[in-house]
N, C-alpha and C positions, 0 to 999 in steps of 0.2 A: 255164361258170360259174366267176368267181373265188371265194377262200376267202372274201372279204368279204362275196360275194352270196351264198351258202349261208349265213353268218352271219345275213344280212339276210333270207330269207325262210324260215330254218326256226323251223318255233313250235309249240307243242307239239296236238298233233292229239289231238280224240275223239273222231272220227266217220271210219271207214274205208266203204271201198267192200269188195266181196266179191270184188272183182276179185284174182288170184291176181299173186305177184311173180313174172316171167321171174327161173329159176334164174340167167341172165346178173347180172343185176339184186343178186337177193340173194349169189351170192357175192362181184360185187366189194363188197358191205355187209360182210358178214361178213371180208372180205381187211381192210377199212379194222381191225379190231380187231385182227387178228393185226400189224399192221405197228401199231402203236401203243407208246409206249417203257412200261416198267414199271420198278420199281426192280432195279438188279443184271440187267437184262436176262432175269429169271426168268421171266416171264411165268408166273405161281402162279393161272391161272383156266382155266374151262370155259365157255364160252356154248353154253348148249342153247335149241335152235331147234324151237319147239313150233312145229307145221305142225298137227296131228291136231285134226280139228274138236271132238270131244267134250273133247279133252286141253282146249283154248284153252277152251271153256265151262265147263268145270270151274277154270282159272284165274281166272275173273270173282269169286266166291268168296273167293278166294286174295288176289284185289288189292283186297281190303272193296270189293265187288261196282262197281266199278266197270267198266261194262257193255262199254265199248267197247275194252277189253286184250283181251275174247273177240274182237270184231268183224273184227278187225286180219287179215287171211290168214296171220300170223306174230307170235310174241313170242318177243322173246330176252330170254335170262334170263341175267344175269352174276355169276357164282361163284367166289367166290376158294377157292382150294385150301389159302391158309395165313392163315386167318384172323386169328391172332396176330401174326404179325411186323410191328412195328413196325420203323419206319426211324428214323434217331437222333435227329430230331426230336421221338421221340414219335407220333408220325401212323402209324395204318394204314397200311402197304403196298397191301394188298389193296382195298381203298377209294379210294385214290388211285391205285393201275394200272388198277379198273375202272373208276371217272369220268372217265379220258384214253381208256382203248380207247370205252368206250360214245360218247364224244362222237364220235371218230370214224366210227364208227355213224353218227349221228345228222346229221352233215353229207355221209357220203360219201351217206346217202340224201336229203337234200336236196336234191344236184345231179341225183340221178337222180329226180329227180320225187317221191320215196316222202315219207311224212309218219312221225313218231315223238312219242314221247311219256315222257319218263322217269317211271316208277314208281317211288316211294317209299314210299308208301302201298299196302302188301302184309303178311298171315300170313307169317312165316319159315317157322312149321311147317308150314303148310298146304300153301307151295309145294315143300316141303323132300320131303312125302310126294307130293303130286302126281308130281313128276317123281323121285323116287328117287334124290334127296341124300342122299349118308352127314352124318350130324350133325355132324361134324368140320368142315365145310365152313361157308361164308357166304354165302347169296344178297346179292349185294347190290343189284342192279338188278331192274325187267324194263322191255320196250322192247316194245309192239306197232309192229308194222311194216306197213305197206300204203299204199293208195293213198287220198289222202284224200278224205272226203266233206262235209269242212264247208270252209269258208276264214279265214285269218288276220284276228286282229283285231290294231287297231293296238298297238304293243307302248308298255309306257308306262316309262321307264326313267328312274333318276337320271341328273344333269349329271354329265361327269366331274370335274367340281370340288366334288362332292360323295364322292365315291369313291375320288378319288387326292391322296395327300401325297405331298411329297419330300422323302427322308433320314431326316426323323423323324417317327412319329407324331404324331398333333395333334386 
């Protein structure tokens, strides 16, 4: 599969099968974050990999009950370590290392058949106590991970000439 075709068939899933991931499977997922750029090369995050059946049904809760972040045989959870540091633009670091490593998440399971789904809509604190975050820290993502049980609907996107200028805004 080209990067193009991972592009083109992942969509965000929420309906998993109960079928479990080959460890094969999820580390090279998990490889695709760690090899992901971050600013300064510091890599300031933790992704915890909720496997544990009661842990994941207790996350349903967590992600305003959104049923199918339990369903998933896996949710990763992405946590920046240095939730303050801005880069000099202003912009979270930590926010913009974890939305590069998760996406690579997101497509490396793509080519391997897996289905994802980025969580926004999640308690901080809930999830913060569930998996025993020190508060200093940032959830910033979660990600159920598995194998999917529904199918892509068509995806409906702007023109790119609604989306892209050249040189200057307009």
């Amino acid at each position: 599969m080209t990067v193009r075709e991972a592009i083109m068939s992942r969509y965000s899933v929420r309906a998993y099968k109960s079928e479990p991931i080959e460890d094969e499977k999820l580390e090279l997922v998990l490889d695709a974050a760690r090899l992901a750029p971050s600013a300064s090369n510091a890599q300031e995050w933790k992704f915890i990999v909720v496997k544990e059946p009661q842990l994941r049904e207790s996350m349903i809760e967590a992600a305003h009950d959104q049923v199918f972040v339990g369903e998933a045989p896996v949710i990763i959870v992405g946590v920046s370590l240095d939730p303050e540091h801005l880069m000099r633009c202003g912009v979270s670091a930590g926010v913009v290392d974890l939305t590069i490593a998760i996406d690579h998440i997101t497509l490396q399971a793509a080519e391997l058949g897996l289905g994802t789904c980025w969580i926004g809509s999640f308690y901080q604190d809930k999830v913060k106590r569930l998996l025993n975050i020190p508060d200093e820290y940032k959830v910033i993502s979660l990600t159920p991970l598995g194998y999917p049980a529904d199918k892509p609907k068509p995806k409906s996107r702007k023109k790119l000439d609604e989306i892209i200028v050249y040189n200057r805004f307009k």
